[in-house]
Backbone as XML, in Angstrom:
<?xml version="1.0"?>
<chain id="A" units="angstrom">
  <residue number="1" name="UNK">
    <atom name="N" x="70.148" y="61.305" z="110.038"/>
    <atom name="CA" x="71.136" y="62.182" z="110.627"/>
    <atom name="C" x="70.470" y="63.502" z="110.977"/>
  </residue>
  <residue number="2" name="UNK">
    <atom name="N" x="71.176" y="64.158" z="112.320"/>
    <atom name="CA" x="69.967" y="65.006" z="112.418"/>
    <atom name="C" x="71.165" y="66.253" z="112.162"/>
  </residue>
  <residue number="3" name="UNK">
    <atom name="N" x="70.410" y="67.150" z="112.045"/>
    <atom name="CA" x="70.983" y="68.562" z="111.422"/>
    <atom name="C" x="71.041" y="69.243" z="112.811"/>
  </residue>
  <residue number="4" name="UNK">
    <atom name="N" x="72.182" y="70.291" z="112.805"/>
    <atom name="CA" x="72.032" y="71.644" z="114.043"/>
    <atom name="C" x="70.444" y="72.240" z="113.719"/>
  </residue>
  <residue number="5" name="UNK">
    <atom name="N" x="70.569" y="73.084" z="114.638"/>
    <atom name="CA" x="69.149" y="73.515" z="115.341"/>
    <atom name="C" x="69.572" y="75.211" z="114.312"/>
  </residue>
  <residue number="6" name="UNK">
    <atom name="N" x="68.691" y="75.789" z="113.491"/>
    <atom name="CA" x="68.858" y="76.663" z="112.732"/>
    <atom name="C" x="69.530" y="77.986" z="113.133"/>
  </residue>
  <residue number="7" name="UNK">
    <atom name="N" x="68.911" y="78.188" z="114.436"/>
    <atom name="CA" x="69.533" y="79.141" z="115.462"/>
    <atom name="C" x="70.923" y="78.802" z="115.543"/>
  </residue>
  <residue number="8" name="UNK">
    <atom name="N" x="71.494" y="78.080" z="115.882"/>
    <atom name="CA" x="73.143" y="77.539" z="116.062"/>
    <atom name="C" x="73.592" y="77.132" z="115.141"/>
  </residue>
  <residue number="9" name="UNK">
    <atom name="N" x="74.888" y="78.550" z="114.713"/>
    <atom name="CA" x="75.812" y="78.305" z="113.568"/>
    <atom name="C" x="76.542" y="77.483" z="113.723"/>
  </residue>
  <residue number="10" name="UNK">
    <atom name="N" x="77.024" y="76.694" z="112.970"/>
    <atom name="CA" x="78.369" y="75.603" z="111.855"/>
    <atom name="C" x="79.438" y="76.459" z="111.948"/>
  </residue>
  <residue number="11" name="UNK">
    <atom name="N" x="80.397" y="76.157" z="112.148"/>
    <atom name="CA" x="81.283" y="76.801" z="111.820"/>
    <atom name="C" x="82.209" y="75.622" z="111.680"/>
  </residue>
  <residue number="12" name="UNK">
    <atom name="N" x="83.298" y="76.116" z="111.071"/>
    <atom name="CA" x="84.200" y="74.765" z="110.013"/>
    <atom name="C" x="85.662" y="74.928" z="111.027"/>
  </residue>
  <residue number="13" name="UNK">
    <atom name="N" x="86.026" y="73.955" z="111.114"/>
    <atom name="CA" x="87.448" y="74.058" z="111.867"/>
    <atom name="C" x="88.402" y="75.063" z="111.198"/>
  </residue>
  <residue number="14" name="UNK">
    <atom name="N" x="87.900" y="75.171" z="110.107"/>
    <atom name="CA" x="88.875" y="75.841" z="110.063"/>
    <atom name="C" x="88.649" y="77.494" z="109.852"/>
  </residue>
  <residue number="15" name="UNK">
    <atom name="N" x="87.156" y="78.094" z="109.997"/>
    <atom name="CA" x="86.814" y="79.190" z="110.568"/>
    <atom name="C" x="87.393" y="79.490" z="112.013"/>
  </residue>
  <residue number="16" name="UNK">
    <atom name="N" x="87.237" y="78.965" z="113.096"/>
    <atom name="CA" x="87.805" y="78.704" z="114.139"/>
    <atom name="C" x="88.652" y="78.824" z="114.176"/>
  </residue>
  <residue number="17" name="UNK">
    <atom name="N" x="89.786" y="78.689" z="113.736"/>
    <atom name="CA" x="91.342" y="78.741" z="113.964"/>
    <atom name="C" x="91.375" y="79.978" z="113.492"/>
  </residue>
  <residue number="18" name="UNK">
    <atom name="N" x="91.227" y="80.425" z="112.260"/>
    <atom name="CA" x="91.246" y="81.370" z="111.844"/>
    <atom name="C" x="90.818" y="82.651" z="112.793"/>
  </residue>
  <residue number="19" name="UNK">
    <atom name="N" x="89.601" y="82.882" z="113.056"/>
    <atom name="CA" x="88.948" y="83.337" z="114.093"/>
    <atom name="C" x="90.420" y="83.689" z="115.685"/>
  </residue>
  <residue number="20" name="UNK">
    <atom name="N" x="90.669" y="82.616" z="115.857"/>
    <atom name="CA" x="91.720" y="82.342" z="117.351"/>
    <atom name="C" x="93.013" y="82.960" z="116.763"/>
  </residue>
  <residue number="21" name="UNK">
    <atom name="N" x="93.628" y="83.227" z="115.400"/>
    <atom name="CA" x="94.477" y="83.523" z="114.535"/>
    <atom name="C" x="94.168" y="84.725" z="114.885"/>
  </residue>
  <residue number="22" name="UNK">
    <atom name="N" x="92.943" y="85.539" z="114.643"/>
    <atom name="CA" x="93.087" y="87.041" z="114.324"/>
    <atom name="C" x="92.999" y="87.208" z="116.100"/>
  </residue>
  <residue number="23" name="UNK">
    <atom name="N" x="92.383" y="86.881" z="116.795"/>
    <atom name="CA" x="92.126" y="86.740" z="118.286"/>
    <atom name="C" x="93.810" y="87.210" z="118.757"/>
  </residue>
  <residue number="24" name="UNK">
    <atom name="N" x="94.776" y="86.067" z="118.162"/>
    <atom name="CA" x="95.936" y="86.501" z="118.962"/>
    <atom name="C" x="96.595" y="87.534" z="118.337"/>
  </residue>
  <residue number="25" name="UNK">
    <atom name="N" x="96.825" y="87.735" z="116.959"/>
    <atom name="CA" x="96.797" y="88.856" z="116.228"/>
    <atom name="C" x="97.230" y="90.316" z="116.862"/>
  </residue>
  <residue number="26" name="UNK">
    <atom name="N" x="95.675" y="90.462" z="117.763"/>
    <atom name="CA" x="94.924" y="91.296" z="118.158"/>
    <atom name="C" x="95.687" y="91.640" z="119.607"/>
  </residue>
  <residue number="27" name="UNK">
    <atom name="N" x="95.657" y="90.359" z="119.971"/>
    <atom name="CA" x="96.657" y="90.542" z="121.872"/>
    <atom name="C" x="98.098" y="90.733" z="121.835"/>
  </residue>
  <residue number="28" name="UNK">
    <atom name="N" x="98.735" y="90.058" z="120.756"/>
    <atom name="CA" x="100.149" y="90.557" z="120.421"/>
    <atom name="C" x="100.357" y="92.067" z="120.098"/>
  </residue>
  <residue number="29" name="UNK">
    <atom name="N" x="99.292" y="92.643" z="119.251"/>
    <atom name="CA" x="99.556" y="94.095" z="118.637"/>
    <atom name="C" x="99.228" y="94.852" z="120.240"/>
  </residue>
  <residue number="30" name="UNK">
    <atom name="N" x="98.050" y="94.728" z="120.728"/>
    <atom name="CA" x="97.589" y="94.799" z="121.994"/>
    <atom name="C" x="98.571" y="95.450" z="123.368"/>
  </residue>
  <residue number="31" name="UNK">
    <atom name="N" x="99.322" y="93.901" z="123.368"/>
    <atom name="CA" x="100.931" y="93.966" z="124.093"/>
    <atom name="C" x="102.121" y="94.749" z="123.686"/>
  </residue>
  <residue number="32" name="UNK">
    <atom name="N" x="102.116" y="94.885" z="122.349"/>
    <atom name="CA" x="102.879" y="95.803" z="121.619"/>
    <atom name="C" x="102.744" y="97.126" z="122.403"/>
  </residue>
  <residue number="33" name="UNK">
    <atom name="N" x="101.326" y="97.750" z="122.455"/>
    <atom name="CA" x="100.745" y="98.956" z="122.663"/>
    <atom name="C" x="101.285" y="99.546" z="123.669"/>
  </residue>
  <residue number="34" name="UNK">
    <atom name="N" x="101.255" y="98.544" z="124.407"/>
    <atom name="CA" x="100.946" y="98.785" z="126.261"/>
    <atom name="C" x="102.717" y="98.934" z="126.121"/>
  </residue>
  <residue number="35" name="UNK">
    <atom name="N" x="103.669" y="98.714" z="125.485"/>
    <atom name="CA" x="104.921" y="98.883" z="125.525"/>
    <atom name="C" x="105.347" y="100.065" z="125.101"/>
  </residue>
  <residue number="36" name="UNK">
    <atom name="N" x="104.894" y="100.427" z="124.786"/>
    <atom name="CA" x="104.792" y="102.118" z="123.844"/>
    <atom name="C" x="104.896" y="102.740" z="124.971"/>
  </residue>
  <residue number="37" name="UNK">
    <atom name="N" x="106.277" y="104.135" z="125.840"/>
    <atom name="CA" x="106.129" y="104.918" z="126.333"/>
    <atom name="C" x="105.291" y="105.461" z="126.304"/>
  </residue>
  <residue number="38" name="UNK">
    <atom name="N" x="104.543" y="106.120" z="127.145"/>
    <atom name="CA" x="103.516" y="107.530" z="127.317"/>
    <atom name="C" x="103.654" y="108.304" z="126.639"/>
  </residue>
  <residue number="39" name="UNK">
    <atom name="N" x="103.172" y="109.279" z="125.934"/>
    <atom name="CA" x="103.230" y="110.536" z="125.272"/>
    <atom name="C" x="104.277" y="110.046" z="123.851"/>
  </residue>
  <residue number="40" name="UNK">
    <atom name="N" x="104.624" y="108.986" z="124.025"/>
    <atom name="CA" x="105.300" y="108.893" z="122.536"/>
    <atom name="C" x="104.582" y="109.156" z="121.716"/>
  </residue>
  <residue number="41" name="UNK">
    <atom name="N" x="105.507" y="109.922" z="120.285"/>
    <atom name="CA" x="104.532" y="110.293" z="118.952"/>
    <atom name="C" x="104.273" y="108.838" z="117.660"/>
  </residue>
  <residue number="42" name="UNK">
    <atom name="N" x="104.925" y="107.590" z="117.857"/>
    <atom name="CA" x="104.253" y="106.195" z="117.902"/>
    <atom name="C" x="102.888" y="105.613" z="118.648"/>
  </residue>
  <residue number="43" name="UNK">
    <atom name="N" x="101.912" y="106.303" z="118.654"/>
    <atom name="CA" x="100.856" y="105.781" z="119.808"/>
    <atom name="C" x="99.823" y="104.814" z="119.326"/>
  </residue>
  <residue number="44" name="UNK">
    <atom name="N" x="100.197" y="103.975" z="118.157"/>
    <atom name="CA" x="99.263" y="102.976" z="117.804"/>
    <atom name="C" x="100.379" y="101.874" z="116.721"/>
  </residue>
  <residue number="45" name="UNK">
    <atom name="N" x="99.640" y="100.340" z="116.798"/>
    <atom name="CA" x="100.175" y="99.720" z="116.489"/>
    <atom name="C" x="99.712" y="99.148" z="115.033"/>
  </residue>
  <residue number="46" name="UNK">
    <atom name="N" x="100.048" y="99.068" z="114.064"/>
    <atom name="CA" x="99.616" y="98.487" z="112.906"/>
    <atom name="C" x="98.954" y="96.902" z="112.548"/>
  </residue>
  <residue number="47" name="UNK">
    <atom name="N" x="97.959" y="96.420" z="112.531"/>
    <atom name="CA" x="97.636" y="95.034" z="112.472"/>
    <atom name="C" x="97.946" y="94.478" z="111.322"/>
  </residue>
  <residue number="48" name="UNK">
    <atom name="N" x="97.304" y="95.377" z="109.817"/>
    <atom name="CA" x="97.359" y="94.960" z="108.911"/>
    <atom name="C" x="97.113" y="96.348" z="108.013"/>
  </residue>
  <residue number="49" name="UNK">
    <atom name="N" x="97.777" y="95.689" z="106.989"/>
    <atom name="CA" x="97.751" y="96.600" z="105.369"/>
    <atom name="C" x="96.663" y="96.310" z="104.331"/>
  </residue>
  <residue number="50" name="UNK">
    <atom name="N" x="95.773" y="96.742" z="103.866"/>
    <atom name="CA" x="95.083" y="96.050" z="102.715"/>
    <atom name="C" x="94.957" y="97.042" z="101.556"/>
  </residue>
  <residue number="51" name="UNK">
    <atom name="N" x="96.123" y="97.359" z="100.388"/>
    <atom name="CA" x="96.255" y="98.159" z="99.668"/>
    <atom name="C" x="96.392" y="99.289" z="100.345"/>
  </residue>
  <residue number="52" name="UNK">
    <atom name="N" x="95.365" y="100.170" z="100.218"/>
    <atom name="CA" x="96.173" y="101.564" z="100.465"/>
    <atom name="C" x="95.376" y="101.766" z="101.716"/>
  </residue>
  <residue number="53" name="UNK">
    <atom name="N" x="95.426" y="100.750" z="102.325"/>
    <atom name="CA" x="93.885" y="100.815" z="104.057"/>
    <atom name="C" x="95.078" y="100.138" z="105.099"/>
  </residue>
  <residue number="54" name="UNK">
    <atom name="N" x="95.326" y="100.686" z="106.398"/>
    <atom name="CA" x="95.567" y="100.197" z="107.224"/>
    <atom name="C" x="94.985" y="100.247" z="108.028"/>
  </residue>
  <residue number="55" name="UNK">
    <atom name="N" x="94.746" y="98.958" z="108.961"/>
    <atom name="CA" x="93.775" y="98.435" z="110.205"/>
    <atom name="C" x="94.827" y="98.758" z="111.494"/>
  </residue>
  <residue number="56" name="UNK">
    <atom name="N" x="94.525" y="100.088" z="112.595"/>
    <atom name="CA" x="95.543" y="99.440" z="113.457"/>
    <atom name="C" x="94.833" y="99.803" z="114.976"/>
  </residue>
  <residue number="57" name="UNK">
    <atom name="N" x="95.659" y="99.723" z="115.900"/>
    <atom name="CA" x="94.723" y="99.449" z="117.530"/>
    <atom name="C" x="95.619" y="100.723" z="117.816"/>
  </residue>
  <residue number="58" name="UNK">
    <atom name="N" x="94.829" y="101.263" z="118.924"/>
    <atom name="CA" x="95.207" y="102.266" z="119.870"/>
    <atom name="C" x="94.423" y="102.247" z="120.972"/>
  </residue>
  <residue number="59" name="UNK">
    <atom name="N" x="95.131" y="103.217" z="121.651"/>
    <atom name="CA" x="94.855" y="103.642" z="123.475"/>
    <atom name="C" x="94.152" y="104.761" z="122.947"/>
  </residue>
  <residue number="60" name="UNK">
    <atom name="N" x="92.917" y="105.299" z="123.621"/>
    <atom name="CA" x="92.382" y="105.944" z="123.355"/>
    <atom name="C" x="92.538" y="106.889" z="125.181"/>
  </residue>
  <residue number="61" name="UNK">
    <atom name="N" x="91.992" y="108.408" z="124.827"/>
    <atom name="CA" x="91.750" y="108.622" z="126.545"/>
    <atom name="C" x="91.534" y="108.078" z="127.213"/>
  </residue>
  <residue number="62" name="UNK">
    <atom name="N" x="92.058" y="107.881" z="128.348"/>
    <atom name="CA" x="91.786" y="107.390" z="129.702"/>
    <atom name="C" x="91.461" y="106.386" z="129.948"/>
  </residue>
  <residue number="63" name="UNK">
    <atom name="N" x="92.042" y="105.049" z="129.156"/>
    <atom name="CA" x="92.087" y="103.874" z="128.726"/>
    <atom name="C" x="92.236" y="103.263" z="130.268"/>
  </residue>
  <residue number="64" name="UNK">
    <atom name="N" x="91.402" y="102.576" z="130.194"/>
    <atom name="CA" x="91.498" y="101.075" z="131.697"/>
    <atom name="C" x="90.516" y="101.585" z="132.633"/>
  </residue>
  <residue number="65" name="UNK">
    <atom name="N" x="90.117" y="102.588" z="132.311"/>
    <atom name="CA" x="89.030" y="103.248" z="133.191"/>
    <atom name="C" x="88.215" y="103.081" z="133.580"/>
  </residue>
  <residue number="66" name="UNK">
    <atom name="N" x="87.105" y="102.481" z="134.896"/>
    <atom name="CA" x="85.644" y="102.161" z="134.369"/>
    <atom name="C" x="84.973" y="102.377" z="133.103"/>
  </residue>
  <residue number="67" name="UNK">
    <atom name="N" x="84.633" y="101.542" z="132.943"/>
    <atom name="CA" x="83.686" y="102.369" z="131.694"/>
    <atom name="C" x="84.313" y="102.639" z="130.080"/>
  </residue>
  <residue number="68" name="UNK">
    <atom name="N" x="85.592" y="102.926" z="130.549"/>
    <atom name="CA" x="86.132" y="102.905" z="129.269"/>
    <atom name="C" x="87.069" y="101.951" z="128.182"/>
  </residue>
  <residue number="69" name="UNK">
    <atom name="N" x="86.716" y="101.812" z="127.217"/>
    <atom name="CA" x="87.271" y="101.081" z="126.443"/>
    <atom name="C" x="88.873" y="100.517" z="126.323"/>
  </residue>
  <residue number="70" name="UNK">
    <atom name="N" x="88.899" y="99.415" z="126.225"/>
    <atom name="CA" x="90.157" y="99.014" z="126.618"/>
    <atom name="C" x="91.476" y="99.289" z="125.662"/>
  </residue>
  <residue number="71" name="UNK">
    <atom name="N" x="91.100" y="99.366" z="124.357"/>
    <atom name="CA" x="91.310" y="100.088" z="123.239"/>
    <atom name="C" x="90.901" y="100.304" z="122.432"/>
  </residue>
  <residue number="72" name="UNK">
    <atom name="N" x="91.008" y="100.902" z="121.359"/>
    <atom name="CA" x="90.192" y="101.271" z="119.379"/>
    <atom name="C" x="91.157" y="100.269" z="118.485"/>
  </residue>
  <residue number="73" name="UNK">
    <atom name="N" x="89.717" y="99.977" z="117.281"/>
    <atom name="CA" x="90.596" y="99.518" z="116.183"/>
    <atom name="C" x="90.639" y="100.991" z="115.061"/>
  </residue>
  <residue number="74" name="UNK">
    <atom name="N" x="90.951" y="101.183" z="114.410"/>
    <atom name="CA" x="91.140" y="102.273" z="113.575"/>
    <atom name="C" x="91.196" y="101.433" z="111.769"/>
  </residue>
  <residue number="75" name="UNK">
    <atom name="N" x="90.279" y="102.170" z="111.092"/>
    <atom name="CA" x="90.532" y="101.760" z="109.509"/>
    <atom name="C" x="91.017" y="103.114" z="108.855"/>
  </residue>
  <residue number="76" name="UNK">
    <atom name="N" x="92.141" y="103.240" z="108.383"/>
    <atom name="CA" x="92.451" y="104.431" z="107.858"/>
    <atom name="C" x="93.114" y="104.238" z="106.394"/>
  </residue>
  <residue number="77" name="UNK">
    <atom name="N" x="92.761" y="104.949" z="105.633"/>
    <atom name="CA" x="93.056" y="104.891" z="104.273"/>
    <atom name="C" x="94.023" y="105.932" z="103.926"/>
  </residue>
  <residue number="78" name="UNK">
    <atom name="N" x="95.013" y="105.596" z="103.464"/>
    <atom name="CA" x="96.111" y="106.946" z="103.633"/>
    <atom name="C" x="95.757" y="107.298" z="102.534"/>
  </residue>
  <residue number="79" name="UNK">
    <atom name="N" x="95.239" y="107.013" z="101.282"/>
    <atom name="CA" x="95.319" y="107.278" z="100.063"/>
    <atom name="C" x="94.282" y="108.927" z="99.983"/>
  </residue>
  <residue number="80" name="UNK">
    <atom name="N" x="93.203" y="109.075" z="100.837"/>
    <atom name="CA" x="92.518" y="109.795" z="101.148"/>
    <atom name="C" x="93.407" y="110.489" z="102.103"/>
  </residue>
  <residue number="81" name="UNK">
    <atom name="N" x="93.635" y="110.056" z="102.790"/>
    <atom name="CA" x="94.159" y="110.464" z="104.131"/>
    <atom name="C" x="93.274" y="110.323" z="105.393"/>
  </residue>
  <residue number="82" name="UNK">
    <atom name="N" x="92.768" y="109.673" z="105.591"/>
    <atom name="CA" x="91.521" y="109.864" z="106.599"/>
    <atom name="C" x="91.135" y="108.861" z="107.163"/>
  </residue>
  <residue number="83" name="UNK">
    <atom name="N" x="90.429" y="108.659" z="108.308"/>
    <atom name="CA" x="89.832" y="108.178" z="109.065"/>
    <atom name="C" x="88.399" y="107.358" z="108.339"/>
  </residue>
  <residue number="84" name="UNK">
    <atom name="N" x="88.543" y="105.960" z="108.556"/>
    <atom name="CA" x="87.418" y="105.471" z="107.607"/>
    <atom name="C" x="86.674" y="104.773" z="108.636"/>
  </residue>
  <residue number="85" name="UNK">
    <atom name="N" x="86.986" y="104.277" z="109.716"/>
    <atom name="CA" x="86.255" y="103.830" z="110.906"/>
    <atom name="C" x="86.822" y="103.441" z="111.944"/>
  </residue>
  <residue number="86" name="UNK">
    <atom name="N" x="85.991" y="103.576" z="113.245"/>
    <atom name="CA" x="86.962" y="103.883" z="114.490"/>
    <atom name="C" x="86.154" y="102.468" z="115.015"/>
  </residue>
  <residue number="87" name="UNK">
    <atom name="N" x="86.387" y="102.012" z="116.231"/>
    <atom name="CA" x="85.363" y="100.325" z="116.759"/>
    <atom name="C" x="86.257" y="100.923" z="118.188"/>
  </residue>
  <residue number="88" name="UNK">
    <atom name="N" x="85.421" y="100.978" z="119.302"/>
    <atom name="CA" x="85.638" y="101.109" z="120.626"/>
    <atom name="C" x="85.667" y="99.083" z="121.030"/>
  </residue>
  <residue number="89" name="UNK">
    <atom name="N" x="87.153" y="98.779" z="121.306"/>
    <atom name="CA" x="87.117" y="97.464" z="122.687"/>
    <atom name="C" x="87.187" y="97.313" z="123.509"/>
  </residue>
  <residue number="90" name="UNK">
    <atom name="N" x="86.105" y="96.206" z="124.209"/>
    <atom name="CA" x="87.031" y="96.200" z="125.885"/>
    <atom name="C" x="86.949" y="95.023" z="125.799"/>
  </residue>
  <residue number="91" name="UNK">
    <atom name="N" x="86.582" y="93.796" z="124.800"/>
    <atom name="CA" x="87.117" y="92.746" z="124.381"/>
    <atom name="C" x="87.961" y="92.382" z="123.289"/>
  </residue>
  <residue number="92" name="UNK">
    <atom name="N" x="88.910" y="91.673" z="123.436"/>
    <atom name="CA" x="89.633" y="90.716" z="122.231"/>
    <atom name="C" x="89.024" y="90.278" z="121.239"/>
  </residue>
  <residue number="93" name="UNK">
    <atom name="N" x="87.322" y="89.329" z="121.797"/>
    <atom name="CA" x="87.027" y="88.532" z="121.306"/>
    <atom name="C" x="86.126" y="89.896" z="120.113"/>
  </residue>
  <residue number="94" name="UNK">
    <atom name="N" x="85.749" y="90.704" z="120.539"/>
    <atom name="CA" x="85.064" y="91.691" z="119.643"/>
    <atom name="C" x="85.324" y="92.344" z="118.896"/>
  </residue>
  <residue number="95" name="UNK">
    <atom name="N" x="87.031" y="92.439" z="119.261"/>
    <atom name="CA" x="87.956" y="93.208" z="118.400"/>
    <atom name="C" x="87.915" y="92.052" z="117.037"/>
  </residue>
  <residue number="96" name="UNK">
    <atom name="N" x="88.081" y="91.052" z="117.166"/>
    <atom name="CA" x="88.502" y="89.994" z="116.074"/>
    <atom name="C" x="87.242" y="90.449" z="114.730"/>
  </residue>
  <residue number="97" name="UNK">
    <atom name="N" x="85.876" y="90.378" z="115.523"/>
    <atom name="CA" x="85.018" y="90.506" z="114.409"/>
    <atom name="C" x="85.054" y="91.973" z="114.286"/>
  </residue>
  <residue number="98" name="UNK">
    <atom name="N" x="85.764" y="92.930" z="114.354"/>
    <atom name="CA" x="85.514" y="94.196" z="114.332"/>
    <atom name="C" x="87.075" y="94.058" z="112.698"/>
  </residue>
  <residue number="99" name="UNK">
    <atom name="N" x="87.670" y="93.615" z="113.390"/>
    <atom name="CA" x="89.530" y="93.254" z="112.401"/>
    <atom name="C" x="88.471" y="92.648" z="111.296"/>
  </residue>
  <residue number="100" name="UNK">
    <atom name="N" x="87.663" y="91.507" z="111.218"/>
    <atom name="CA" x="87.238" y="90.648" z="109.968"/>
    <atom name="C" x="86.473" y="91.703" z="108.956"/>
  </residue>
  <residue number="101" name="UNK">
    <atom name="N" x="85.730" y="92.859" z="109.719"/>
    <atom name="CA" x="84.637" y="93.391" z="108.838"/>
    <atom name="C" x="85.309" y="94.689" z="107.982"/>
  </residue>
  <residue number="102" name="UNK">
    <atom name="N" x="86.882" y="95.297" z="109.090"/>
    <atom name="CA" x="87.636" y="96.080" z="108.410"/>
    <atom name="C" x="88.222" y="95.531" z="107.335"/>
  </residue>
  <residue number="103" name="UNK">
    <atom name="N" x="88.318" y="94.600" z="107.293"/>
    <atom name="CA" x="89.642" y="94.084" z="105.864"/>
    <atom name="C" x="87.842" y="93.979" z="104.846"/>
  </residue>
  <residue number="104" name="UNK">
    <atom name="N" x="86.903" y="93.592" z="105.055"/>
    <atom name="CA" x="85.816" y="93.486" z="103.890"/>
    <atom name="C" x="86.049" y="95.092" z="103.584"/>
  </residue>
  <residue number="105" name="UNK">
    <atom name="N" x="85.889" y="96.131" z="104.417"/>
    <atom name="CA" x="85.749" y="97.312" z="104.043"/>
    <atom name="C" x="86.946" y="97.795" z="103.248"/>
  </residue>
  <residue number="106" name="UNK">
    <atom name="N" x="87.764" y="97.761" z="103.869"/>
    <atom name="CA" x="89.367" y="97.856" z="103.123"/>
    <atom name="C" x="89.392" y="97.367" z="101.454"/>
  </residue>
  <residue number="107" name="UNK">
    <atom name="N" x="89.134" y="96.052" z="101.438"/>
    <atom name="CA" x="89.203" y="95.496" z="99.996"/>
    <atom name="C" x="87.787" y="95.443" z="99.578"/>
  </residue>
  <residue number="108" name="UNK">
    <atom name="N" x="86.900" y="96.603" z="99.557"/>
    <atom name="CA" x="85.824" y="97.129" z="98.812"/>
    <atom name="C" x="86.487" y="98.574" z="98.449"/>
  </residue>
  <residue number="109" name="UNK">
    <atom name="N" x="86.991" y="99.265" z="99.516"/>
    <atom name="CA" x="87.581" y="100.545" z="99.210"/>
    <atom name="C" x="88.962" y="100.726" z="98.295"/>
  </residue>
  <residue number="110" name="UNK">
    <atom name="N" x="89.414" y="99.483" z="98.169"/>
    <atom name="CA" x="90.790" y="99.373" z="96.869"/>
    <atom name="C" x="89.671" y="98.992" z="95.690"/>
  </residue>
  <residue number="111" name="UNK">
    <atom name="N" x="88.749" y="98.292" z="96.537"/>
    <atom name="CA" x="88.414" y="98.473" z="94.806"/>
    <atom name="C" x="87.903" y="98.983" z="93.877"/>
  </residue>
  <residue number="112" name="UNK">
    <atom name="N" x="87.121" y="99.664" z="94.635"/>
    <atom name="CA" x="86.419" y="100.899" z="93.993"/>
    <atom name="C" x="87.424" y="102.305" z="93.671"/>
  </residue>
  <residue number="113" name="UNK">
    <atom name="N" x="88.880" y="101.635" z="93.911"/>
    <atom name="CA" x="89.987" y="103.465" z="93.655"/>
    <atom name="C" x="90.799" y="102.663" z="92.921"/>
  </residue>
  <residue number="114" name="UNK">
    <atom name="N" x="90.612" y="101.150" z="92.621"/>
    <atom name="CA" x="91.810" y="100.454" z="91.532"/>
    <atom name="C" x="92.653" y="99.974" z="92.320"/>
  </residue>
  <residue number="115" name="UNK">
    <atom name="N" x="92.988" y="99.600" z="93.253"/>
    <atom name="CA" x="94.116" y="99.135" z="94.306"/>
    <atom name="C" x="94.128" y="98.073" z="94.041"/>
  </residue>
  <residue number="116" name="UNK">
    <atom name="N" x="94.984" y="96.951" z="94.618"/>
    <atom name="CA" x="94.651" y="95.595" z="94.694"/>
    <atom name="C" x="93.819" y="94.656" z="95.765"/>
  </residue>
  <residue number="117" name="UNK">
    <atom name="N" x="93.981" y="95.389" z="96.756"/>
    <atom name="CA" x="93.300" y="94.918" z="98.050"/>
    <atom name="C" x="94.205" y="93.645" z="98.742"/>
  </residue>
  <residue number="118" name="UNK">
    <atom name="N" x="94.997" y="93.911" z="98.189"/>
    <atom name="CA" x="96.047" y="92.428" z="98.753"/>
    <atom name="C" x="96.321" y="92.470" z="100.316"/>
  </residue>
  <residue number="119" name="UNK">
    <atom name="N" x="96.002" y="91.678" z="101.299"/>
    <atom name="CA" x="96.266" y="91.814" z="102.616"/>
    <atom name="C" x="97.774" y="91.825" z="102.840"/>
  </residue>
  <residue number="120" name="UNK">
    <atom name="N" x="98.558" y="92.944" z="103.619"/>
    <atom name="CA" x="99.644" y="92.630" z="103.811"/>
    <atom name="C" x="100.281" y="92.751" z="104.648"/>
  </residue>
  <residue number="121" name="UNK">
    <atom name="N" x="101.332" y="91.951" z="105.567"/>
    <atom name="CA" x="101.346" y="92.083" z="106.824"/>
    <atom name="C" x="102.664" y="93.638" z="106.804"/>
  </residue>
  <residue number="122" name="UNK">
    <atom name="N" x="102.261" y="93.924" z="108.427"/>
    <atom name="CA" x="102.526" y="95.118" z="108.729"/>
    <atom name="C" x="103.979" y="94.960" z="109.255"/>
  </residue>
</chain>
């Protein structure tokens, strides 16, 4: 039996779905956004909760622009209050692994302050 070629990852069906899971996730909150009046003081949408960390998307300046990003993911920790990391998109598909690496960060940062890190929907 011959094995994949070392260069080309495996991935398990059910990484994949998962993966296409946070993918739509991402275009629903996305669509959400784009529904948001102008200048409203609501200007971003929540993806997810992970203890005291929320992951959420926004329009950033001059969004659709050449050049510019189609939206941000945002990691913010209210417990601090602050800004824990920003990810510029102008893909879906980039946003997804940008959403996977925030929730690792999220439930490292509950755990190091005692939280639970429990993912929870928004």
């Amino acid at each position: 039996m011959r094995s994949a070629p070392k260069s080309t990852p495996v991935f398990r069906e059910q990484d994949i779905q998962q993966v296409k899971l946070t993918e739509l996730r991402i275009a629903q909150a996305y669509l959400n956004l784009l529904c948001i009046p102008e200048g409203s003081s609501n200007a971003s949408v929540s993806l997810a909760w992970i203890g005291s960390c929320e992951i959420r998307i926004f329009e950033g300046p001059q969004a659709n622009t050449n050049g510019m990003p189609l939206f941000w993911l945002e990691l913010f920790d209210h417990r601090a209050k602050t800004s824990v990391d920003t990810f510029s998109c102008n893909e879906i598909e980039d946003a997804a692994v940008v959403f996977e690496d925030f929730i690792a960060q999220a439930n490292d940062l509950n755990e190091t302050s005692g939280s639970d890190g429990a993912e929870t929907e928004s």
